[in-house]
FILOKE-761940 format. One record per residue (C-alpha): chain; y, z, x negated. Coordinates in Angstrom, 1 decimal. Layout:
N
<r><chaine>A</chaine><v>Y</v><w>Z</w><u>X</u></r>
...
This chain:
260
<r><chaine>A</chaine><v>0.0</v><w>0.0</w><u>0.0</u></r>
<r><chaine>A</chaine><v>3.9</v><w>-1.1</w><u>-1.3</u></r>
<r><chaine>A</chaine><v>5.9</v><w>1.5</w><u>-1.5</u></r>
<r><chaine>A</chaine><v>8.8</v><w>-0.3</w><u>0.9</u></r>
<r><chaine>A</chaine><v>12.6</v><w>0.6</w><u>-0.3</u></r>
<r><chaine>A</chaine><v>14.5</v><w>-1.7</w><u>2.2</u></r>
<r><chaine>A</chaine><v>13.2</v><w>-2.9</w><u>5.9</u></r>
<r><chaine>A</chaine><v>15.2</v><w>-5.7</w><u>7.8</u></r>
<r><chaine>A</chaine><v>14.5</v><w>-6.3</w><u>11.1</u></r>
<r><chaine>A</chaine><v>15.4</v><w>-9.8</w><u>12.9</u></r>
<r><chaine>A</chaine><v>15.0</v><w>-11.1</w><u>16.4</u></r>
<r><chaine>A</chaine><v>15.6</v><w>-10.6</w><u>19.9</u></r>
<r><chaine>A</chaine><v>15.0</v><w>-7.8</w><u>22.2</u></r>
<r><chaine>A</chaine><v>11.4</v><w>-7.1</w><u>21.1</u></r>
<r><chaine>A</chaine><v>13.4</v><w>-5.7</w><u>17.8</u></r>
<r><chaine>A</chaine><v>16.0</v><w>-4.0</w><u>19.1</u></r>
<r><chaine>A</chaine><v>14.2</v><w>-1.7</w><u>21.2</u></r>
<r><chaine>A</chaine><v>14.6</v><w>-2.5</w><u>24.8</u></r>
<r><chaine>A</chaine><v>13.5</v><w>-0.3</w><u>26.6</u></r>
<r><chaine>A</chaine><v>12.8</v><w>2.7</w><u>24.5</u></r>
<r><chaine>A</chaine><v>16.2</v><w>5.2</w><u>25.0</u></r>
<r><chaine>A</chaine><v>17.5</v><w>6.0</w><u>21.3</u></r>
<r><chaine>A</chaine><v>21.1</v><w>7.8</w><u>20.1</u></r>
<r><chaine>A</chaine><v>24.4</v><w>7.0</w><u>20.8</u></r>
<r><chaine>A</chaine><v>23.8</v><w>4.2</w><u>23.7</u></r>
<r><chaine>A</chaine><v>21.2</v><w>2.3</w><u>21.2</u></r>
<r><chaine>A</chaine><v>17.8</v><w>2.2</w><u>21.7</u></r>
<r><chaine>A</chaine><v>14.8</v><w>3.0</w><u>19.3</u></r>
<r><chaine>A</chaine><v>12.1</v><w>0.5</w><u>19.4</u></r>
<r><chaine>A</chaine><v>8.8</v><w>0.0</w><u>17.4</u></r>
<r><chaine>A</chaine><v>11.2</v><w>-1.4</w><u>14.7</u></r>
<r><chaine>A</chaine><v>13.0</v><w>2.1</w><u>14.3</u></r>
<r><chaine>A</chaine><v>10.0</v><w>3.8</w><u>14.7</u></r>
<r><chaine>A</chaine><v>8.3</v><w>1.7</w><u>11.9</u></r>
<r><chaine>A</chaine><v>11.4</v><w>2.4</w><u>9.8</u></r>
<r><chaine>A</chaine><v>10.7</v><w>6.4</w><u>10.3</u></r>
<r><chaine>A</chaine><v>7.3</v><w>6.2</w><u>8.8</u></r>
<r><chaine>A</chaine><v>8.5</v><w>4.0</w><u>6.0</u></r>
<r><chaine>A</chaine><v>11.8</v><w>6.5</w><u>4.9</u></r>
<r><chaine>A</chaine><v>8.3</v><w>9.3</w><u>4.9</u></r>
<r><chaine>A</chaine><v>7.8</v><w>7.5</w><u>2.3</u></r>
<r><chaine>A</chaine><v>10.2</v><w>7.0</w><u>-0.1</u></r>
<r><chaine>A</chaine><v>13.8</v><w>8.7</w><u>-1.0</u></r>
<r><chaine>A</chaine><v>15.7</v><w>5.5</w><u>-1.6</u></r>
<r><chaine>A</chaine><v>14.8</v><w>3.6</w><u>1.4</u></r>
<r><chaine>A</chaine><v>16.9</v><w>1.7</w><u>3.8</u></r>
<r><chaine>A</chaine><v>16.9</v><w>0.2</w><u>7.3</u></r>
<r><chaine>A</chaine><v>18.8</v><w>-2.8</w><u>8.9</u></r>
<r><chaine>A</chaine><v>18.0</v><w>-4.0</w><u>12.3</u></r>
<r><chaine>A</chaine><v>20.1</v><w>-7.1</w><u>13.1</u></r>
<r><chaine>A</chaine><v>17.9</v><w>-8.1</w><u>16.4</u></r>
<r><chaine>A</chaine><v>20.0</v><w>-8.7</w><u>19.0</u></r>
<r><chaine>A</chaine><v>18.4</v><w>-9.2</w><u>23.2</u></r>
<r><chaine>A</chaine><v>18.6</v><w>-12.3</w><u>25.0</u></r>
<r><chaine>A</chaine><v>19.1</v><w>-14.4</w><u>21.4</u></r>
<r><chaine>A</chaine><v>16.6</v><w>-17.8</w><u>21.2</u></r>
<r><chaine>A</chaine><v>14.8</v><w>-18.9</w><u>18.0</u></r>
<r><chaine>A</chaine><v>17.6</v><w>-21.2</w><u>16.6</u></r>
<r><chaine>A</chaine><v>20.2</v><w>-18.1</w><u>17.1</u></r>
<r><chaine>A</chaine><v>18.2</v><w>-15.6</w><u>14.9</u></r>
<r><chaine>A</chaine><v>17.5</v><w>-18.4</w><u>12.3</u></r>
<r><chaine>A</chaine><v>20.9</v><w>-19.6</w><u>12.2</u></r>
<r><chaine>A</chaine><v>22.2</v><w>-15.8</w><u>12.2</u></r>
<r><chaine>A</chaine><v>19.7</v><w>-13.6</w><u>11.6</u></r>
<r><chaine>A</chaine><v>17.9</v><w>-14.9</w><u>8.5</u></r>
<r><chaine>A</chaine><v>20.7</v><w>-15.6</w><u>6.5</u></r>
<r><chaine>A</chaine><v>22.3</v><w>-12.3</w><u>6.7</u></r>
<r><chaine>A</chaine><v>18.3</v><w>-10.8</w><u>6.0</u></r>
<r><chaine>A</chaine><v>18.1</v><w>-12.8</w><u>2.7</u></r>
<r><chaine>A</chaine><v>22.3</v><w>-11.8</w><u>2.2</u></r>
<r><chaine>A</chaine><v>21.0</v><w>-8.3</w><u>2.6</u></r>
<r><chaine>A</chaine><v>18.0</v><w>-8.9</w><u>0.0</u></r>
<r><chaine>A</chaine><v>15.3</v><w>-6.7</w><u>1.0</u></r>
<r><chaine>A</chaine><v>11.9</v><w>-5.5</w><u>0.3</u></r>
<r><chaine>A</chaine><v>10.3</v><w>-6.0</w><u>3.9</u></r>
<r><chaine>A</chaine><v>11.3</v><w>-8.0</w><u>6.8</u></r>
<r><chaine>A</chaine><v>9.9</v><w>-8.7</w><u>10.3</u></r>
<r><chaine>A</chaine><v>10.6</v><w>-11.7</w><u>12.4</u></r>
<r><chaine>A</chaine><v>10.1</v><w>-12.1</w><u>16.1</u></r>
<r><chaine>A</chaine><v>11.6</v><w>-14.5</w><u>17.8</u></r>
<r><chaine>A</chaine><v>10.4</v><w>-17.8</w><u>20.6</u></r>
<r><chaine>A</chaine><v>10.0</v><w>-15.7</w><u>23.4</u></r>
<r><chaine>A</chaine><v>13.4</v><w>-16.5</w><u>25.0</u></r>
<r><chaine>A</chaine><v>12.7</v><w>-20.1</w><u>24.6</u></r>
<r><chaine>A</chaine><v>9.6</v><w>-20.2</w><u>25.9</u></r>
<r><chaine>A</chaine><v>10.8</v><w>-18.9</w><u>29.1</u></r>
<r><chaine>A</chaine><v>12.9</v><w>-21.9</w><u>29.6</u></r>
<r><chaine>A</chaine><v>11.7</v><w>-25.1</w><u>31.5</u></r>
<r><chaine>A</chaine><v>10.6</v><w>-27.4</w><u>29.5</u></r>
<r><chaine>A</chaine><v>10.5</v><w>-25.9</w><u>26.4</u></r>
<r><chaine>A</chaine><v>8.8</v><w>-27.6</w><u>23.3</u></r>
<r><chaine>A</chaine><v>6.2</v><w>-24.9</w><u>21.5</u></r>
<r><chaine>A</chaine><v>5.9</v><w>-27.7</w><u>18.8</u></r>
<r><chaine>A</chaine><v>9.5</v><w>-28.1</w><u>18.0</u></r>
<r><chaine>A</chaine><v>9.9</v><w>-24.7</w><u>18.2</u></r>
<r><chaine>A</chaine><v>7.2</v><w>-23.8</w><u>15.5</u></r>
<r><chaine>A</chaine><v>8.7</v><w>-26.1</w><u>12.9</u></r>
<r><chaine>A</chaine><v>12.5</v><w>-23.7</w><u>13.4</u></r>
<r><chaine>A</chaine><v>10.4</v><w>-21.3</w><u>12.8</u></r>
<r><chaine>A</chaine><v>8.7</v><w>-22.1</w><u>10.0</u></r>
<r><chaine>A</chaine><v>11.7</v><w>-23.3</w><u>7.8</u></r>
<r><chaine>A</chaine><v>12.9</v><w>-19.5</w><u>8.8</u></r>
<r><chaine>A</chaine><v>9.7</v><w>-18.1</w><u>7.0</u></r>
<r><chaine>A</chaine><v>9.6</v><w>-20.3</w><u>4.4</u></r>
<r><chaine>A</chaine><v>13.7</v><w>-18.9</w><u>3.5</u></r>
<r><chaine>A</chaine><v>12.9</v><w>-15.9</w><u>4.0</u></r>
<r><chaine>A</chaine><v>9.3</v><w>-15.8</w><u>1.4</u></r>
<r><chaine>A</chaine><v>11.4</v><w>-17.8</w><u>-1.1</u></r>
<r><chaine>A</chaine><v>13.5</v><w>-14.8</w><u>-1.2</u></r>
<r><chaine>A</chaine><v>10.6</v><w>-12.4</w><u>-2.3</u></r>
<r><chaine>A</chaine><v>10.7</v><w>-10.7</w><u>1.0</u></r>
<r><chaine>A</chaine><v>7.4</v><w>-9.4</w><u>2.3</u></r>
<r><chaine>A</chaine><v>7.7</v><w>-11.1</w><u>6.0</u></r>
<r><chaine>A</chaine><v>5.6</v><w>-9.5</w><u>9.3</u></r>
<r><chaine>A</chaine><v>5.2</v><w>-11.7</w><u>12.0</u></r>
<r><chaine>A</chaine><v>4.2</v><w>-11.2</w><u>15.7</u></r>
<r><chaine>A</chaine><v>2.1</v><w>-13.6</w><u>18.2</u></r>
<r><chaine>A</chaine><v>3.4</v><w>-12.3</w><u>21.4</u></r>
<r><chaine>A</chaine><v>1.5</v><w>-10.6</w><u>24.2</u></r>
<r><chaine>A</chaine><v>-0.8</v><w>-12.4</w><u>26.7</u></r>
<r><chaine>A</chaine><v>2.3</v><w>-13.1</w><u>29.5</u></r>
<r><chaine>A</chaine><v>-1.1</v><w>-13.7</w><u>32.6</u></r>
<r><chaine>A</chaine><v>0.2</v><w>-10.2</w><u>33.8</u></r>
<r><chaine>A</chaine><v>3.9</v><w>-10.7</w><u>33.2</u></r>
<r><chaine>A</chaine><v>5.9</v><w>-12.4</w><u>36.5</u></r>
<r><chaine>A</chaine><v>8.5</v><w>-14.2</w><u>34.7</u></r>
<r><chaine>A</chaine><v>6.0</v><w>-15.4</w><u>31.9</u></r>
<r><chaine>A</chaine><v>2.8</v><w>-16.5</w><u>33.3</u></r>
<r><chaine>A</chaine><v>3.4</v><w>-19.6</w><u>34.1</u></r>
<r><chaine>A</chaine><v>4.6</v><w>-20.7</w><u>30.5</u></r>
<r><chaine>A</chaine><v>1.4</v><w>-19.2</w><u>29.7</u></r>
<r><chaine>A</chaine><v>-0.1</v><w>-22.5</w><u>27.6</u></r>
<r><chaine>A</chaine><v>3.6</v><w>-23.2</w><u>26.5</u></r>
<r><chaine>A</chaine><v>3.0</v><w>-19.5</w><u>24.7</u></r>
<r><chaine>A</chaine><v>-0.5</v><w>-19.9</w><u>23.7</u></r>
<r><chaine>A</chaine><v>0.1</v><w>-23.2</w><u>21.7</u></r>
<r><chaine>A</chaine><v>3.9</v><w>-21.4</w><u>20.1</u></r>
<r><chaine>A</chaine><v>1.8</v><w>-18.0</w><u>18.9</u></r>
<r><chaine>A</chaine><v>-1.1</v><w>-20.5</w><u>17.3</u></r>
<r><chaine>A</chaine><v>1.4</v><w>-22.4</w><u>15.6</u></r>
<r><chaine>A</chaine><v>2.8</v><w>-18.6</w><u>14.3</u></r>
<r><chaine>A</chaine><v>-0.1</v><w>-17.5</w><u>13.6</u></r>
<r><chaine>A</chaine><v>-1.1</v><w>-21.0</w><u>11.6</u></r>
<r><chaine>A</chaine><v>2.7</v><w>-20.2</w><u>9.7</u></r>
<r><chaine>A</chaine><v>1.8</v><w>-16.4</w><u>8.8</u></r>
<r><chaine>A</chaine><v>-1.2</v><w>-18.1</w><u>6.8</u></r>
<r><chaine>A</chaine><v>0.2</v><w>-20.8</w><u>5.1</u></r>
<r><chaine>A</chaine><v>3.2</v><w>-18.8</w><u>3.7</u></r>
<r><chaine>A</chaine><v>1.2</v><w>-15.4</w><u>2.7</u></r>
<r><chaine>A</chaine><v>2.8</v><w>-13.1</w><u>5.6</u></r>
<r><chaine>A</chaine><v>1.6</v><w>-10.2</w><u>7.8</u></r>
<r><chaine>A</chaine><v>0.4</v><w>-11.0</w><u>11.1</u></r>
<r><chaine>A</chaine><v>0.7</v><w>-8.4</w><u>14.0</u></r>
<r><chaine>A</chaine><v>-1.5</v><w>-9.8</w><u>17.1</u></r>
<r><chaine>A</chaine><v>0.0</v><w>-8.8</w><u>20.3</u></r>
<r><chaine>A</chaine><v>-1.9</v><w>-11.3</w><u>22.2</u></r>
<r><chaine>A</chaine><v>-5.1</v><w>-8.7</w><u>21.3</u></r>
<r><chaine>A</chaine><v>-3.8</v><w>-5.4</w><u>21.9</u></r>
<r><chaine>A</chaine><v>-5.7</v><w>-4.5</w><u>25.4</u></r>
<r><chaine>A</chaine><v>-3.8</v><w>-0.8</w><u>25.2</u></r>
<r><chaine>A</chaine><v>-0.3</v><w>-3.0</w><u>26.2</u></r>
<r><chaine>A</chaine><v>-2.0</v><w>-4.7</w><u>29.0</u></r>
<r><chaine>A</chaine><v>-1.3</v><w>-1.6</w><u>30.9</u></r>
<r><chaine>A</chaine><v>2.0</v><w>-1.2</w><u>32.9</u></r>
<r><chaine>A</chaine><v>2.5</v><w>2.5</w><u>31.7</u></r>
<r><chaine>A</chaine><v>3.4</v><w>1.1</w><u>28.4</u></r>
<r><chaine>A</chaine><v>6.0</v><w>-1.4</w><u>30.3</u></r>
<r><chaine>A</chaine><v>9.5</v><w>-0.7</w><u>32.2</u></r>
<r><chaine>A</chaine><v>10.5</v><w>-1.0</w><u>35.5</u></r>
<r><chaine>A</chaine><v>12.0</v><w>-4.6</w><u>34.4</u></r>
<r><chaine>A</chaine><v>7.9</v><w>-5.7</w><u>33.6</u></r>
<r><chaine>A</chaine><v>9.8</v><w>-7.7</w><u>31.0</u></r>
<r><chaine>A</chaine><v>10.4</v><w>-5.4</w><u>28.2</u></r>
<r><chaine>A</chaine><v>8.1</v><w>-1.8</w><u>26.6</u></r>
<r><chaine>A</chaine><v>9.3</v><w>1.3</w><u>26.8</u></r>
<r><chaine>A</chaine><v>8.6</v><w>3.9</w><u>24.3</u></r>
<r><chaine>A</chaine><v>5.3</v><w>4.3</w><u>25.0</u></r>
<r><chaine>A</chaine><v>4.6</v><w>0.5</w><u>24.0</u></r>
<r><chaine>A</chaine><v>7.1</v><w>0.7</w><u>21.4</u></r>
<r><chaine>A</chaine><v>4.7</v><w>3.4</w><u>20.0</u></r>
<r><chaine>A</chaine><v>2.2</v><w>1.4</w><u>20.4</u></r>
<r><chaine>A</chaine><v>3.9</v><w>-1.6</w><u>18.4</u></r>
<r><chaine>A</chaine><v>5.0</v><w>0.7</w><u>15.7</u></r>
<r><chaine>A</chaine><v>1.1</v><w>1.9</w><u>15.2</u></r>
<r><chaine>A</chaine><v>-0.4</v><w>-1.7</w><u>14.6</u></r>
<r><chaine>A</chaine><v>2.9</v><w>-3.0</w><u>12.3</u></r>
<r><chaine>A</chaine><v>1.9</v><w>0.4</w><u>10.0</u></r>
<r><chaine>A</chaine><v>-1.6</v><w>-0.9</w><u>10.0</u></r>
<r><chaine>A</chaine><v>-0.8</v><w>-4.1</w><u>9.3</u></r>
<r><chaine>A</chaine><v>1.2</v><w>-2.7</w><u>6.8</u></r>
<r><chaine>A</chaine><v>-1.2</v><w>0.3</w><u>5.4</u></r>
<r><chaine>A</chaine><v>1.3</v><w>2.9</w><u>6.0</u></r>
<r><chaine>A</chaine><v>-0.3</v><w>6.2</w><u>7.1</u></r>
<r><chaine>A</chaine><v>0.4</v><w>6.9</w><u>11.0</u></r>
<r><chaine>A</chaine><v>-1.2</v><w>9.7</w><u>13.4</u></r>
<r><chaine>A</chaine><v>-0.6</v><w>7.2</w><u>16.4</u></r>
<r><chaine>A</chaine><v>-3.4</v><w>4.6</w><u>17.4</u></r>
<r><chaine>A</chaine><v>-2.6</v><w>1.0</w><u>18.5</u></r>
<r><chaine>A</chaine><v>-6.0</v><w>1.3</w><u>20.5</u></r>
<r><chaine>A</chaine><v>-5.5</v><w>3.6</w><u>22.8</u></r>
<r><chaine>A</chaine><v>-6.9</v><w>4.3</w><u>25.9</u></r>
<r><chaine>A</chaine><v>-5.2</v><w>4.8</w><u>29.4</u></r>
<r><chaine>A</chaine><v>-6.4</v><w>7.3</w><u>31.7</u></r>
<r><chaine>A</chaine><v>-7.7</v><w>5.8</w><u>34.8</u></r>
<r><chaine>A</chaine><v>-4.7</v><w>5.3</w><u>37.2</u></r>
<r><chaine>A</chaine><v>-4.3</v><w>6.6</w><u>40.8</u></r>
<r><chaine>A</chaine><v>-4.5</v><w>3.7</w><u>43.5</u></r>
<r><chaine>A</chaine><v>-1.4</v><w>2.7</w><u>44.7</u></r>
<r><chaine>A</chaine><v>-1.1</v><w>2.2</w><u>48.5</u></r>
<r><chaine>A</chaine><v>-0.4</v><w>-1.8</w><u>49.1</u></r>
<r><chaine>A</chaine><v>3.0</v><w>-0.7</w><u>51.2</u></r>
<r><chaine>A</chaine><v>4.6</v><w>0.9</w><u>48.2</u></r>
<r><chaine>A</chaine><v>3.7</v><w>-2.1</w><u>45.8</u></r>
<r><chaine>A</chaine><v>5.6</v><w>-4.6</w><u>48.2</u></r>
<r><chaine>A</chaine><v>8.5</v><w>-2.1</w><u>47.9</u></r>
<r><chaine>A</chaine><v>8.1</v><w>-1.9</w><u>44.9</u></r>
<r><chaine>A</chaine><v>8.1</v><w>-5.8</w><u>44.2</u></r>
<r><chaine>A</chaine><v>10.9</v><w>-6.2</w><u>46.4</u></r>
<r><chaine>A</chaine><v>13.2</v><w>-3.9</w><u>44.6</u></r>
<r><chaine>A</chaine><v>12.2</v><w>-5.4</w><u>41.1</u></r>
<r><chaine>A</chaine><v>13.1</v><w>-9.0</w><u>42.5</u></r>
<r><chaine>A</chaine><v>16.3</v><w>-7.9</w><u>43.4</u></r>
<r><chaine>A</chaine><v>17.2</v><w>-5.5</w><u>40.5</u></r>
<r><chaine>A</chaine><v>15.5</v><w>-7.1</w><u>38.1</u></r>
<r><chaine>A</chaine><v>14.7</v><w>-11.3</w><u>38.7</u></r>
<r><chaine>A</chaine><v>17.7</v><w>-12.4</w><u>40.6</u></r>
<r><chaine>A</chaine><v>19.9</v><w>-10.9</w><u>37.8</u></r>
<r><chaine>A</chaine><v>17.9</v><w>-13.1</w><u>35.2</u></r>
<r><chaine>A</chaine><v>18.0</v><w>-16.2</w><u>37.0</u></r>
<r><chaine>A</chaine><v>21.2</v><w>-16.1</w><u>37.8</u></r>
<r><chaine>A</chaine><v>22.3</v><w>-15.4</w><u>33.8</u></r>
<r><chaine>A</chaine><v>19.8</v><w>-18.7</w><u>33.4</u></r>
<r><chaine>A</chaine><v>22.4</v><w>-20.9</w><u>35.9</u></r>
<r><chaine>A</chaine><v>25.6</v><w>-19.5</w><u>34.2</u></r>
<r><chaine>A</chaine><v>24.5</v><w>-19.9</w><u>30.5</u></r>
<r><chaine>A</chaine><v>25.0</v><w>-16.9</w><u>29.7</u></r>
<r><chaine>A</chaine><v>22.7</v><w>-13.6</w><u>28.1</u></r>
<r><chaine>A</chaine><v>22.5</v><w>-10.6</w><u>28.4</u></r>
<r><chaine>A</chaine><v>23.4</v><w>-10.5</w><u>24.8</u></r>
<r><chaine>A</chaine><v>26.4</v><w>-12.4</w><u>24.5</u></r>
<r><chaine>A</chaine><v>28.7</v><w>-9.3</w><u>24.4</u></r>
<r><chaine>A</chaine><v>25.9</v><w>-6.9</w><u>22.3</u></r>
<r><chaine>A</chaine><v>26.5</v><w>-6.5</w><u>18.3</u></r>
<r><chaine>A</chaine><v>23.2</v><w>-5.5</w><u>15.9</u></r>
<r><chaine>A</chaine><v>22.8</v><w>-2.0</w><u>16.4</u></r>
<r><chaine>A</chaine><v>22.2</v><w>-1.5</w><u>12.1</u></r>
<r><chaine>A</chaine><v>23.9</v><w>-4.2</w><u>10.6</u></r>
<r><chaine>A</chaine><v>23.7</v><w>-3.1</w><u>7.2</u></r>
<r><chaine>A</chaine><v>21.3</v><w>-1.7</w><u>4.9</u></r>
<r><chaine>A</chaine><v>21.8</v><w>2.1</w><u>5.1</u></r>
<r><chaine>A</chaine><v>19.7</v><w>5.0</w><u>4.2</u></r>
<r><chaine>A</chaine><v>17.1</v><w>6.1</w><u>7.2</u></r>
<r><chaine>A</chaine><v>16.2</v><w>9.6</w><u>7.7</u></r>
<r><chaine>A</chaine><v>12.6</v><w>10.6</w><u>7.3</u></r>
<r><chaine>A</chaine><v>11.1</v><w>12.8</w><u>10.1</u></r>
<r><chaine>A</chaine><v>10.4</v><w>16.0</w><u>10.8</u></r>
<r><chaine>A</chaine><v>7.4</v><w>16.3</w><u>12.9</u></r>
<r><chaine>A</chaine><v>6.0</v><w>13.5</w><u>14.0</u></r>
<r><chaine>A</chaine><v>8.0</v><w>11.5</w><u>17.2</u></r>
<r><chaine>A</chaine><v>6.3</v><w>11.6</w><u>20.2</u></r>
């Protein structure tokens, strides 16, 4: 196992932490909580997170991987497609070769480089029906993370996120519990001792009566899916006004006892 001194974090949403309540109006994320084991670790090291929600591929590698190579560091992790793919007519081809000029900058700068296929979107409402459109994008990552020498972290595989307790009321993005879960399999796939485990098993869940999932639909369609599609007919994101939460490499505290 490296002994990781600096951690930058690019992408969209995923990255940042939505849904996982951190301090000062931010939120945490897998990416934070990675970054917590990592400062365990070693007194010098520092965290950037530059991920940014509702940003598409050619934003972060426009942005994003630029200021990562700027910011020279020992570690980063890229996640980013997901935004596109939710788009009509979307191209997982074109959209593989972005990213792979991304990956390839960022391994020519010396950077160790984790990379994510996402998860399986057959139980997600606003994804399933992009499901191939994903399918062929995260082969075409995982093809990338081979050729150029760089972690993989397989979402698509991780049955302990199929559950909706590890998903928010939005049944678009984790929260914490599935950020936790994130965090565990990135330290695996970076051999970096955790007490969490990416495999974990739900307790079986009450039934719910059939009258309170229709409310329950109904109110996410209207809180929730509305909202988004009507950001899709305005151009706009949910982003457009938010700013990288850690901009800059600064030191990261280690722990105390272990977050729960």
């Amino acid at each position: 196992m490296s002994a990781y001194t600096s951690f930058v974090a690019i992408g969209d949403s995923f990255t940042e932490g939505l849904n996982d309540p951190g301090e000062n109006g931010h939120f945490r994320g897998w990416a934070d909580r990675v970054a917590e084991r990592l400062a365990a670790l070693s007194p010098e090291f520092r965290y950037a997170n530059l991920a940014v929600r509702g940003k598409v591929l050619a934003q972060v590698a426009e942005l994003q991987v630029p200021a990562a190579i700027e910011l020279k560091p020992d570690l980063v992790t890229f996640s980013a497609g997901a935004n596109d793919l939710l788009r009509p007519g979307s191209d997982p081809d074109r959209l593989a070769k972005t990213f792979a000029r991304a990956v390839r900058d960022l391994r020519a700068s010396g950077a160790e480089v984790v990379l994510f296929t996402g998860v399986d979107p057959r139980d997600l409402p606003l994804m399933r029906q992009g499901r191939g459109r994903f399918a062929v994008f995260y082969l075409h990552v995982r093809s990338i993370a081979d050729l150029y020498g760089c972690h993989l972290v397989d979402l698509w595989s991780m049955q302990s996120i199929r559950d909706w307790r590890a998903w928010s009321d939005d049944r678009l993005h984790m929260n914490a519990e599935g950020h936790r879960l994130v965090a565990a399999k990135v330290c695996r796939a970076l051999g970096v001792p955790c007490d969490d485990d990416w495999r974990y098993d739900w307790p079986p869940r009450e039934l719910v009566d059939r009258r309170v999932k229709l409310r329950e639909d109904r109110l996410w369609l209207r809180r929730y899916l509305l909202p988004w599609i009507g950001r899709r007919l305005r151009g706009t994101s949910s982003g457009d006004l938010v700013d990288a939460k850690r901009p800059t490499l600064d030191p990261y505290p280690a722990p105390g006892p272990p977050p729960s």
